[in-house]
C-alpha positions as CSV (number, residue, x, y, z in Angstrom):
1,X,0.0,0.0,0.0
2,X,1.3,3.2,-0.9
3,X,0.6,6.9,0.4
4,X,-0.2,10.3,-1.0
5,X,-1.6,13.2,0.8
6,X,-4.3,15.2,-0.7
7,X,-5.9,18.6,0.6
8,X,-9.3,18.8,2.0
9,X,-10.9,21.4,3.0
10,X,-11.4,22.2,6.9
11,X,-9.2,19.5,7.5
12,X,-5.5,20.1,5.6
13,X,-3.2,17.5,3.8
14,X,-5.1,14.0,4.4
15,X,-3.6,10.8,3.7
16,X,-5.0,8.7,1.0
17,X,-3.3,4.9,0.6
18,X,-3.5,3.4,-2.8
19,X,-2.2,0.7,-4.8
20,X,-2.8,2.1,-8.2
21,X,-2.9,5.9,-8.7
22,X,-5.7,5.0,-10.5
23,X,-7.9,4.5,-7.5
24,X,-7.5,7.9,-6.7
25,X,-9.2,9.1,-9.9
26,X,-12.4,10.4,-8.2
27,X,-9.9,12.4,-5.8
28,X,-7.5,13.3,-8.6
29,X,-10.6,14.7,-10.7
30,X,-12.5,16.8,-7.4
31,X,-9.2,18.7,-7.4
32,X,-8.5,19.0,-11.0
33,X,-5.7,16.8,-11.0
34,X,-4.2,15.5,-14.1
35,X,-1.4,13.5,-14.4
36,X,0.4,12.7,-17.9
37,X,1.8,9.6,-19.4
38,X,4.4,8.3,-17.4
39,X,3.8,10.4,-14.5
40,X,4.7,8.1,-11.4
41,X,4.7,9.2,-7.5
42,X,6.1,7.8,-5.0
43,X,9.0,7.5,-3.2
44,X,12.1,8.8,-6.0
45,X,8.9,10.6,-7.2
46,X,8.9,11.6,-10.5
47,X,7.5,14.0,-13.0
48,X,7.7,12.2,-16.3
49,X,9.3,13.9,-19.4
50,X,6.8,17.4,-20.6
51,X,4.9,16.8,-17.4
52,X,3.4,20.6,-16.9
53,X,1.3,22.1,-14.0
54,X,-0.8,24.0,-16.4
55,X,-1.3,27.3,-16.5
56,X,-3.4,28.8,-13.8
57,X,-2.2,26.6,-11.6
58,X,-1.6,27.5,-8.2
59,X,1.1,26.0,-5.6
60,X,0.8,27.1,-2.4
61,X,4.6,28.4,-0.8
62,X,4.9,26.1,2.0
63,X,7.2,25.1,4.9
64,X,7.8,22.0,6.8
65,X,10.0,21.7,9.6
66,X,11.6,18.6,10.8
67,X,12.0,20.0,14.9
68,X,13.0,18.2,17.8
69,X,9.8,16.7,19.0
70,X,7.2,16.5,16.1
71,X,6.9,18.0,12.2
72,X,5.8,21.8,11.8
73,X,3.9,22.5,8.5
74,X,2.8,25.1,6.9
75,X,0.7,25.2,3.1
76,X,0.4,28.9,3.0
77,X,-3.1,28.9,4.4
78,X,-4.0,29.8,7.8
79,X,-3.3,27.0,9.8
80,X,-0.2,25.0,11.1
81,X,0.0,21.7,12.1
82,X,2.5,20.2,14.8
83,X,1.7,16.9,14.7
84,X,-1.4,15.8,14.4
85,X,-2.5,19.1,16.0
86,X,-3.9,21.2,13.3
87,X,-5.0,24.8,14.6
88,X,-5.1,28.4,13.4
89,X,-1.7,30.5,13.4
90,X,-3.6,32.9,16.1
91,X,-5.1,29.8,17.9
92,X,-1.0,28.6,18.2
93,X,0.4,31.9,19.4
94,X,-2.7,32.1,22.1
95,X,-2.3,28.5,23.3
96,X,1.0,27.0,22.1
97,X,1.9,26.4,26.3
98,X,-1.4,25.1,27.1
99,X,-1.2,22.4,24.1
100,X,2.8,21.9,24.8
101,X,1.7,21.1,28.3
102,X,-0.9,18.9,27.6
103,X,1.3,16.8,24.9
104,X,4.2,16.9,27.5
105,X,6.7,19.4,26.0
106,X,9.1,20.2,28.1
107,X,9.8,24.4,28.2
108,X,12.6,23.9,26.5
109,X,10.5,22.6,23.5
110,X,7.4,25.0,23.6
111,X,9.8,28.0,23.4
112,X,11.5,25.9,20.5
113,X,8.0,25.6,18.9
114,X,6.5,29.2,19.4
115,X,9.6,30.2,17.7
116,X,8.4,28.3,14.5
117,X,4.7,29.6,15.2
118,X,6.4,32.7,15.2
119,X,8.3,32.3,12.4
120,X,5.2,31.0,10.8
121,X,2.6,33.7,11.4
122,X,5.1,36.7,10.0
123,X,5.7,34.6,6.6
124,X,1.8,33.9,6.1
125,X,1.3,38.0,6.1
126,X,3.6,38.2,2.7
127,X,2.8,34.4,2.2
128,X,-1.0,34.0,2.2
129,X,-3.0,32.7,-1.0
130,X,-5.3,35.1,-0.7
């Protein structure tokens, strides 16, 4: 079984597990996905020869981090995910102690992380899609 994750609304990337990219074709088509001959994806991915994203298309500037503790992402929307915590940049910078306490950060760690929520929230004001 492989992996690919796919963006859904309200919730962020999502994992879908496939055998066939095939399978995926409903997904692929509710995103307006296409992928030419000889596209394959996958671990060595790789974009096959005169693969395009066509024009119009729109790729988020995004940032993962791999930290000390757990991955920080970021798809240039307003939300960041630490973890499997997914929350609003302003819902971070409000609560990031409350959440690192609960999840057992030490304060070594939540300062660690608020710096990347920090880091995060002044990219999104030049960075965000919309």
């Amino acid at each position: 079984m492989k992996k690919i994750y796919l963006w859904v609304s309200g919730k962020g990337w999502t994992p879908f597990q496939y055998n066939e990219l095939s399978e995926l074709a409903a997904e692929f088509e509710a995103r307006n996905i296409k992928l030419g001959d000889e596209c394959k994806l996958g671990a060595g991915c790789k974009l096959g020869d005169g693969c395009e994203l066509g024009y119009g298309c729109d790729v988020p500037k995004s940032l993962f981090i791999s930290a000390s503790r757990q991955a920080v992402s970021y798809w240039g929307e307003d939300v960041i995910k630490i973890g499997c915590k997914c929350y609003t940049i302003s819902e971070w910078q409000k609560h990031f102690r409350k959440i690192g306490e609960a999840e057992g950060y030490s304060t070594e760690q939540m300062e660690e992380y608020k710096g990347y929520i920090d880091l995060i929230a002044t990219m999104h004001k030049t960075w965000a899609l919309h």
